[in-house]
DSSP file (Angstrom, degrees, kcal/mol; ACC not computed):
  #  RESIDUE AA STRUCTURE BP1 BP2  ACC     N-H-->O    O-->H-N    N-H-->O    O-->H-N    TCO  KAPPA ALPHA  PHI   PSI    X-CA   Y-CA   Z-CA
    1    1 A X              0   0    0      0, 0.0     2,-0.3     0, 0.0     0, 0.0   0.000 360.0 360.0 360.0 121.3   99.6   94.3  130.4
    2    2 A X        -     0   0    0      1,-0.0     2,-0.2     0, 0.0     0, 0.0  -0.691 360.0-143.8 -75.1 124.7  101.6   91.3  128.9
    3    3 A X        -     0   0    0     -2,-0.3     2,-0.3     1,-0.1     3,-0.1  -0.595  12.2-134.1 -98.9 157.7  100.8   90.2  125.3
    4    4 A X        -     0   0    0     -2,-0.2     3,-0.1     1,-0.1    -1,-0.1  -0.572  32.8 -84.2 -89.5 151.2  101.0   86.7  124.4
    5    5 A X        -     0   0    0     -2,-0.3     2,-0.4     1,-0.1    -1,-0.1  -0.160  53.1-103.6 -40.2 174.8  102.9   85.2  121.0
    6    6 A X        -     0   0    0      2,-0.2    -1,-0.1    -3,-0.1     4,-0.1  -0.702  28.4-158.4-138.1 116.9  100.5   85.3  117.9
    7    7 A X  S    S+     0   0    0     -2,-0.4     2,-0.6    -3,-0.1    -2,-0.0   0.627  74.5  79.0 -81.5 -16.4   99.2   81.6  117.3
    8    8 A X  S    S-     0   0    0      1,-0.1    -2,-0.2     0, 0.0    -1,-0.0  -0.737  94.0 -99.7-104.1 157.4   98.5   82.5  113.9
    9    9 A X        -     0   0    0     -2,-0.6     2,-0.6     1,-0.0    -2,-0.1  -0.191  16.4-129.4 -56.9 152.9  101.3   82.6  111.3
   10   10 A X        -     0   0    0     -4,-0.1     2,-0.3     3,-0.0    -1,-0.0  -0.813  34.5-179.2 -81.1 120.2  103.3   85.8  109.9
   11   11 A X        -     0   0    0     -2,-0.6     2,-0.1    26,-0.0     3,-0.1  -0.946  36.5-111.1 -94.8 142.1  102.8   85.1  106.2
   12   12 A X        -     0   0    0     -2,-0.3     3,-0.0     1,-0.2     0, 0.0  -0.485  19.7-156.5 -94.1 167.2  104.5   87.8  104.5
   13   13 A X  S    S+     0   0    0     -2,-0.1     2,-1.5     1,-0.1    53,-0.4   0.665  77.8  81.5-130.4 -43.6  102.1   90.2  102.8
   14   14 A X  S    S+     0   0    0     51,-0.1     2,-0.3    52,-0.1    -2,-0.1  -0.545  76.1 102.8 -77.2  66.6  105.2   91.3  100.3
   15   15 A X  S    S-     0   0    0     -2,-1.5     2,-0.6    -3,-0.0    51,-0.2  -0.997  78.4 -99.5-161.0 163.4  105.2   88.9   98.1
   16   16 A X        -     0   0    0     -2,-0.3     2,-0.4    48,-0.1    26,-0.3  -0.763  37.1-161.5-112.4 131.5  104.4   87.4   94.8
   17   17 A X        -     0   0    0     -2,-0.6    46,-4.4    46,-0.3     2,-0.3  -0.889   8.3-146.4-125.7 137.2  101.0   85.1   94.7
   18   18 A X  E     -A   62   0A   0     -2,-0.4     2,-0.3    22,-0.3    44,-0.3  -0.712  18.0-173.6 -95.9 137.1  100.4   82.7   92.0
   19   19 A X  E     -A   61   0A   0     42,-2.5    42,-3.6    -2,-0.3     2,-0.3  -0.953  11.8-143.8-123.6 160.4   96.4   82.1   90.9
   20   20 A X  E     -A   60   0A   0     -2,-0.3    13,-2.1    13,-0.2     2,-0.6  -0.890  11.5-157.0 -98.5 119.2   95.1   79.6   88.5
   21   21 A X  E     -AB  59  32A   0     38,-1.6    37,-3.5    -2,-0.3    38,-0.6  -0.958  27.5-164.4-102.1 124.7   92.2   80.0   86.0
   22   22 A X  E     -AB  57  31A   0      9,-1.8     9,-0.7    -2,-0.6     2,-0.3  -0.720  19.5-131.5-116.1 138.5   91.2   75.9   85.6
   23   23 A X  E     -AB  56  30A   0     33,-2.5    33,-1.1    -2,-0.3     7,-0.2  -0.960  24.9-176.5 -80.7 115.5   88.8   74.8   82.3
   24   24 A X        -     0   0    0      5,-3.4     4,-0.3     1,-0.4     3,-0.2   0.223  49.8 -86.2-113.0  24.8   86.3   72.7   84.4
   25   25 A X     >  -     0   0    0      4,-0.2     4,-3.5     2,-0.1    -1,-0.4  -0.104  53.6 -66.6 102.8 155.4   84.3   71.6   80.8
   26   26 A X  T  4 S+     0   0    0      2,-0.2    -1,-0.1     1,-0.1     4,-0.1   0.844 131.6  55.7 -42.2 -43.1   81.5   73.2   79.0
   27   27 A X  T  4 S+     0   0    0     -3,-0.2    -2,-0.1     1,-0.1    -1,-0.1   0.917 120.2  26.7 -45.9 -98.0   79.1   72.6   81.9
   28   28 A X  T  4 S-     0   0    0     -4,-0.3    -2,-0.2     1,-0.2    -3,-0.1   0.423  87.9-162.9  12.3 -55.8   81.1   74.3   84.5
   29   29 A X     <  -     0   0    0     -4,-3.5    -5,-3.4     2,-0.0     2,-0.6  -0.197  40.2 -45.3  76.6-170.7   83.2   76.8   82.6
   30   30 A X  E     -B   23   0A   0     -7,-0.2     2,-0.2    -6,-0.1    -7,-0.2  -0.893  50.0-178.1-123.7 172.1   86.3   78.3   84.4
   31   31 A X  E     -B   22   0A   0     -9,-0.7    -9,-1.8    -2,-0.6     2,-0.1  -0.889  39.3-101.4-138.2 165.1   87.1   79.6   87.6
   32   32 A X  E     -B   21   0A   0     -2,-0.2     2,-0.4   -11,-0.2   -11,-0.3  -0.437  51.1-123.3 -71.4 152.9   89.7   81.0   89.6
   33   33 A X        -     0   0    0    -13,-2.1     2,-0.9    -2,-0.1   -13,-0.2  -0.842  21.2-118.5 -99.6 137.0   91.0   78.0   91.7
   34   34 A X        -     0   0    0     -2,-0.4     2,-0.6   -15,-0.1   -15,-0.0  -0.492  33.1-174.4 -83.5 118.1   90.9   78.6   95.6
   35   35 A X        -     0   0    0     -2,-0.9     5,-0.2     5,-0.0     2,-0.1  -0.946  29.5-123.1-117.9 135.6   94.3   78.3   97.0
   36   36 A X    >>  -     0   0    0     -2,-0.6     3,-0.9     2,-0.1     4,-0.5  -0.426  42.7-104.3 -72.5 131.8   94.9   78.4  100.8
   37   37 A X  G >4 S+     0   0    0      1,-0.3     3,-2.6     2,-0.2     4,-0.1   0.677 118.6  50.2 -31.4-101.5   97.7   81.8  101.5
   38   38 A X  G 34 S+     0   0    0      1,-0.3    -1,-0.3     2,-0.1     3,-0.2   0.563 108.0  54.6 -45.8 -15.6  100.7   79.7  102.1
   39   39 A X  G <4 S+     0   0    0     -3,-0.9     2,-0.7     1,-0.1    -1,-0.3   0.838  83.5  83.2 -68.6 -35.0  100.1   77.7   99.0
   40   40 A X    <<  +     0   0    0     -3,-2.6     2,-0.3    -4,-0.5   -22,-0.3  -0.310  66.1 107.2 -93.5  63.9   99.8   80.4   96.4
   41   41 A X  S  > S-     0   0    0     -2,-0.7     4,-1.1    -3,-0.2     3,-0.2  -0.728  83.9-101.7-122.7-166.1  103.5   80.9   95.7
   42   42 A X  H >> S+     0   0    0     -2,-0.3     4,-1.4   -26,-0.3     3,-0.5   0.962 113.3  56.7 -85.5 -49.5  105.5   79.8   92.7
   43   43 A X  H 3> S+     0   0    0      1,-0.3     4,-1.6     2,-0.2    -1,-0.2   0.689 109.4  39.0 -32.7 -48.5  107.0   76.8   94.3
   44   44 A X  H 3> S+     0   0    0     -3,-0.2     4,-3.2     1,-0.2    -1,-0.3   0.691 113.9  64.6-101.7 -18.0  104.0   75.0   95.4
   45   45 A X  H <X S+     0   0    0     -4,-1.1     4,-2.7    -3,-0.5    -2,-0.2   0.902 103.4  45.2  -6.1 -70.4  102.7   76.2   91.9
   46   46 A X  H  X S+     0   0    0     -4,-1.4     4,-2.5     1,-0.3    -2,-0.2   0.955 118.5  41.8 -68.7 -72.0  105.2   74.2   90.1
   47   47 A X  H  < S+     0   0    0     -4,-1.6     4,-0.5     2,-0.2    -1,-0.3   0.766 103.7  59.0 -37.0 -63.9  104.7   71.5   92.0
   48   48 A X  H ><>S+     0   0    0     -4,-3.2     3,-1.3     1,-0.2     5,-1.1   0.913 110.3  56.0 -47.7 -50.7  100.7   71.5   92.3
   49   49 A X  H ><5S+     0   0    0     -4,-2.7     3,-1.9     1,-0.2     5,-0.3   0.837 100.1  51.6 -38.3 -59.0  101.0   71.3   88.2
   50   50 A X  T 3<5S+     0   0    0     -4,-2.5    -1,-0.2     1,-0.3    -2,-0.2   0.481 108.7  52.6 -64.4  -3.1  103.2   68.2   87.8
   51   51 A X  T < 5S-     0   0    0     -3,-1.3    -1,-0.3    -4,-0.5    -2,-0.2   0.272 112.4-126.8-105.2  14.2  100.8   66.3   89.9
   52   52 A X  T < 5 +     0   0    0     -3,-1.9    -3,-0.2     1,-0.2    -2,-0.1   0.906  51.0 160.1  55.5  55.5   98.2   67.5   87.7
   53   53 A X      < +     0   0    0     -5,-1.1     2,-0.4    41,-0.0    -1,-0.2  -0.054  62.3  75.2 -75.2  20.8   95.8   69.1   90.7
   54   54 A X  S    S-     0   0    0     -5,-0.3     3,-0.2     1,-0.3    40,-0.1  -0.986  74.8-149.9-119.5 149.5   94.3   71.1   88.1
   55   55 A X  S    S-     0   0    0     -2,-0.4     2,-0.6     1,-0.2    -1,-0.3   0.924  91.3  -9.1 -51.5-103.1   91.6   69.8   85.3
   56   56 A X  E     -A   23   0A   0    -33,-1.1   -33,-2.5    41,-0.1     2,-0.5  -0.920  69.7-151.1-107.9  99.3   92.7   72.2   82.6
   57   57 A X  E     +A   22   0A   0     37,-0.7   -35,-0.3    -2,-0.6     3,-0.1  -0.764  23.7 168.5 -86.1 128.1   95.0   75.0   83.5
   58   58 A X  E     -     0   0A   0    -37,-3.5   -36,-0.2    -2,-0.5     2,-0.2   0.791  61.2  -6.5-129.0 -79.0   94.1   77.9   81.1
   59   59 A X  E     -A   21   0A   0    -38,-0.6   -38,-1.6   -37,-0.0     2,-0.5  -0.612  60.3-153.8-128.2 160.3   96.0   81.2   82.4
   60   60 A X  E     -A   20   0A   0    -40,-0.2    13,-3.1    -2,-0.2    14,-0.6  -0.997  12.0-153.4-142.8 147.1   98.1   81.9   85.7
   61   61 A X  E     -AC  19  72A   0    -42,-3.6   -42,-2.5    -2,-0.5     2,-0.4  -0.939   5.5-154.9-113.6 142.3   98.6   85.1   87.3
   62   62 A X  E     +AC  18  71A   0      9,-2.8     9,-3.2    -2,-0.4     2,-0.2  -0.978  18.3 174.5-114.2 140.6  100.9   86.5   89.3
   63   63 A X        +     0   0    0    -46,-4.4   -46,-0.3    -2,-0.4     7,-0.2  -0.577  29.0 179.9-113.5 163.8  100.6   89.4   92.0
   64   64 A X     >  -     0   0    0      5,-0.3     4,-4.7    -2,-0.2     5,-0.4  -0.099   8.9-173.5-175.7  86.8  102.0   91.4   94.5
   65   65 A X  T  4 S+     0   0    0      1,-0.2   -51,-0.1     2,-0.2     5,-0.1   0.682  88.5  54.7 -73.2   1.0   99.5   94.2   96.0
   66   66 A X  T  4 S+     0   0    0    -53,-0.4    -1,-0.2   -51,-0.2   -52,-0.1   0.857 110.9  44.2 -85.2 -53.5  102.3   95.8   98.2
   67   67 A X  T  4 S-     0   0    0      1,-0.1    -2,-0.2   -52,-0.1    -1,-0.1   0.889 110.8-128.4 -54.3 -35.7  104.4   96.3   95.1
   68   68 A X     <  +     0   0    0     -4,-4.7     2,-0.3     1,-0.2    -3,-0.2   0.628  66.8 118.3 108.1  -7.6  101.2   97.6   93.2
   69   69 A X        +     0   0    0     -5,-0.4     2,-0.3     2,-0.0    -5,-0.3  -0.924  34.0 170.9-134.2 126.2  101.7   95.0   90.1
   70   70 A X        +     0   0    0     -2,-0.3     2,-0.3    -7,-0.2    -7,-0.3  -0.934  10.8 159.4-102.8 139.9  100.0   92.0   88.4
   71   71 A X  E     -C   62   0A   0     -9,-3.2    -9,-2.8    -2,-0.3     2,-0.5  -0.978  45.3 -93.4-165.2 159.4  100.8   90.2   85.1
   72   72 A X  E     +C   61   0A   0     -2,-0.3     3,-0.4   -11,-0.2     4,-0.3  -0.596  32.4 178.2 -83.4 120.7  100.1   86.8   83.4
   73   73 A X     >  +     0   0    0    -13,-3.1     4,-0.9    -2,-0.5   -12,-0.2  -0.108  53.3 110.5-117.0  29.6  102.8   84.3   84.2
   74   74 A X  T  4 S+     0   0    0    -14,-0.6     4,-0.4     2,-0.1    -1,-0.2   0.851  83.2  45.0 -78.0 -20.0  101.0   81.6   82.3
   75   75 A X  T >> S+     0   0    0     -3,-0.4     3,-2.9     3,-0.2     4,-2.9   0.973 115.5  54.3 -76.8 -73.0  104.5   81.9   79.2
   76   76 A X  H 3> S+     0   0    0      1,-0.3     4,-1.2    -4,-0.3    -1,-0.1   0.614 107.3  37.8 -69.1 -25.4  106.7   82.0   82.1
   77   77 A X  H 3X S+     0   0    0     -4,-0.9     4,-1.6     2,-0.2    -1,-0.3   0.674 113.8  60.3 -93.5 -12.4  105.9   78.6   84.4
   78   78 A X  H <> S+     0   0    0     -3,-2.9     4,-0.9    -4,-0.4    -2,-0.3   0.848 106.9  46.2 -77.3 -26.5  105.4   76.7   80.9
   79   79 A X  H >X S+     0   0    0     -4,-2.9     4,-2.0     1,-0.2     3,-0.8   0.981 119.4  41.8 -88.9 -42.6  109.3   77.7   80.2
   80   80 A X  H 3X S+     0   0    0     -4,-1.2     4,-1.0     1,-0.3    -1,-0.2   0.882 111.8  50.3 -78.6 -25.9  110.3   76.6   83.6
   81   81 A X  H 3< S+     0   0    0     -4,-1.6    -1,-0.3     2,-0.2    -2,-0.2   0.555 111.5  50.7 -82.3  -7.7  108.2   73.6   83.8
   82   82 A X  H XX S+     0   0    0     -4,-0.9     3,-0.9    -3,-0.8     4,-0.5   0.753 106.7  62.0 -64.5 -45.7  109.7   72.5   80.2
   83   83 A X  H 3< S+     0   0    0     -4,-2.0     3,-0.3     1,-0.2    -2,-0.2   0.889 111.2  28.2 -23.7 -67.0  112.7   73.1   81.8
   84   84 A X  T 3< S+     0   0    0     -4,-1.0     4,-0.4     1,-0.2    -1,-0.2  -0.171  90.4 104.7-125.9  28.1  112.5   70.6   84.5
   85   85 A X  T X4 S+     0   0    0     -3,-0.9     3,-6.3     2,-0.1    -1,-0.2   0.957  78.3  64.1 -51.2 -79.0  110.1   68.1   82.1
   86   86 A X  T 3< S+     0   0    0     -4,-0.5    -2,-0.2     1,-0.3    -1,-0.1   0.564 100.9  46.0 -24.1 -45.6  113.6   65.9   81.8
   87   87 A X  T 3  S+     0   0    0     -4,-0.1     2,-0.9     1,-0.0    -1,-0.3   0.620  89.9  98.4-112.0  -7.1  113.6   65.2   85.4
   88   88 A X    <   -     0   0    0     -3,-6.3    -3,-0.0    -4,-0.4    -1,-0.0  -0.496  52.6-164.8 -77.8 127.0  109.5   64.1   85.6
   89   89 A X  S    S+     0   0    0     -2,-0.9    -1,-0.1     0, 0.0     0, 0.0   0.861  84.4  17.4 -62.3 -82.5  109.2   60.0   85.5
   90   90 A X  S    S-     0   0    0    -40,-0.0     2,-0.4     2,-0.0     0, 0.0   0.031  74.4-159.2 -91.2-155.8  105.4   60.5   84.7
   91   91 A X        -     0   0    0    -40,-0.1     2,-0.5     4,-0.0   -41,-0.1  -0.957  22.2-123.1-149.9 147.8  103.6   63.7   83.5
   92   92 A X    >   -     0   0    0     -2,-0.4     3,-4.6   -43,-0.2     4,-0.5  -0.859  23.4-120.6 -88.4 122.3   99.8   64.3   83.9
   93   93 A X  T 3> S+     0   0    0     -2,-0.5     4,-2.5     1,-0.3     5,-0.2   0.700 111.7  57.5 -29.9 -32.6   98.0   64.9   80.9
   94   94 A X  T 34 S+     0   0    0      2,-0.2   -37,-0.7   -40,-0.1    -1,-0.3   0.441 106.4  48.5 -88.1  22.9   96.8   68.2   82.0
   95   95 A X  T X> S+     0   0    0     -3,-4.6     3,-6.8     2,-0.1     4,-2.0   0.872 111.5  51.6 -89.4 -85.9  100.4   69.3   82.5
   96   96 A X  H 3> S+     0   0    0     -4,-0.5     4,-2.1     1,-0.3    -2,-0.2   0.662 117.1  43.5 -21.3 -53.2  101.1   67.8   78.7
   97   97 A X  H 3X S+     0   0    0     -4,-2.5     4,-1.4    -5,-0.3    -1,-0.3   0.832 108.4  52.1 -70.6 -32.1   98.0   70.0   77.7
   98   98 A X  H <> S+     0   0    0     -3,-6.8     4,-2.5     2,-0.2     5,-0.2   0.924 112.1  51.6 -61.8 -43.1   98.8   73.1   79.6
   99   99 A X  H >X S+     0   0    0     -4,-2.0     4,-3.0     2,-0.2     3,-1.1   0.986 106.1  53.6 -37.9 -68.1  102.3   72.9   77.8
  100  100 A X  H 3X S+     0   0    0     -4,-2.1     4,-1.8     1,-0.3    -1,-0.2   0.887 112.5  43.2 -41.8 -47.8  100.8   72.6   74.6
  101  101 A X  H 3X S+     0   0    0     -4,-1.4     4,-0.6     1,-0.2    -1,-0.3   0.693 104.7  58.4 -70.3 -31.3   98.8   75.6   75.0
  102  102 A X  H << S+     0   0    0     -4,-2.5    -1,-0.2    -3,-1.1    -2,-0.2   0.699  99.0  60.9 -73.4 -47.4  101.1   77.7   76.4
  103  103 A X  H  < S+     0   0    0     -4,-3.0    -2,-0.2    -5,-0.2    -3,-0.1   0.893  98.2  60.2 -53.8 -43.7  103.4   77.2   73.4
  104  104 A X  H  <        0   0    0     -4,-1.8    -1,-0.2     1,-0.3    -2,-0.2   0.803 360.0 360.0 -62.8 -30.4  100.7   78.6   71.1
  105  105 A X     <        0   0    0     -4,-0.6    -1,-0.3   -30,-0.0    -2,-0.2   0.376 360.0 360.0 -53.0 360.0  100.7   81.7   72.9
């Protein structure tokens, strides 16, 4: 019996996935934010932040359940996204806020 190709994508399993804990207001509270697999990497991370897709970005995690390991990577995308502040024309306030927040830590 001949198998056919795979329609669906190889995403690799061995890897480190980013989540967001969002402030959605007193009403609301937070929540983890749903990100589609190919989305939750550091890249599109970076990115989702400087277009301000989050309300209030409170904590990020990072993972990697073949490696065995989790840790809060909310200090370490505020230093890189201060890093590459200089090169954003505008900033969305809840970037500006996350920053802020991040610092105090």
């Amino acid at each position: 019996m001949s198998h056919s190709p795979s329609l669906v994508p190889q995403i690799a399993t061995d890897r480190e996935v980013y989540l967001v804990l969002d402030d959605f207001g007193r009403r609301l509270g937070r929540a983890w934010c749903e990100t589609a697999e190919e989305d939750a990497n550091r890249a599109t991370l970076l990115r989702h932040l400087a277009e301000g897709q989050y309300l209030h970005p409170v904590r990020i995690v990072a993972f990697n359940t073949a490696e065995g390991w989790s840790r809060d990577a909310t200090a370490d995308v505020a230093d890189e996204l201060r890093r590459r502040f200089v090169e954003l024309e505008e900033t969305d306030p809840s970037l500006l806020e996350f920053l802020e927040r991040a610092a105090r830590h």
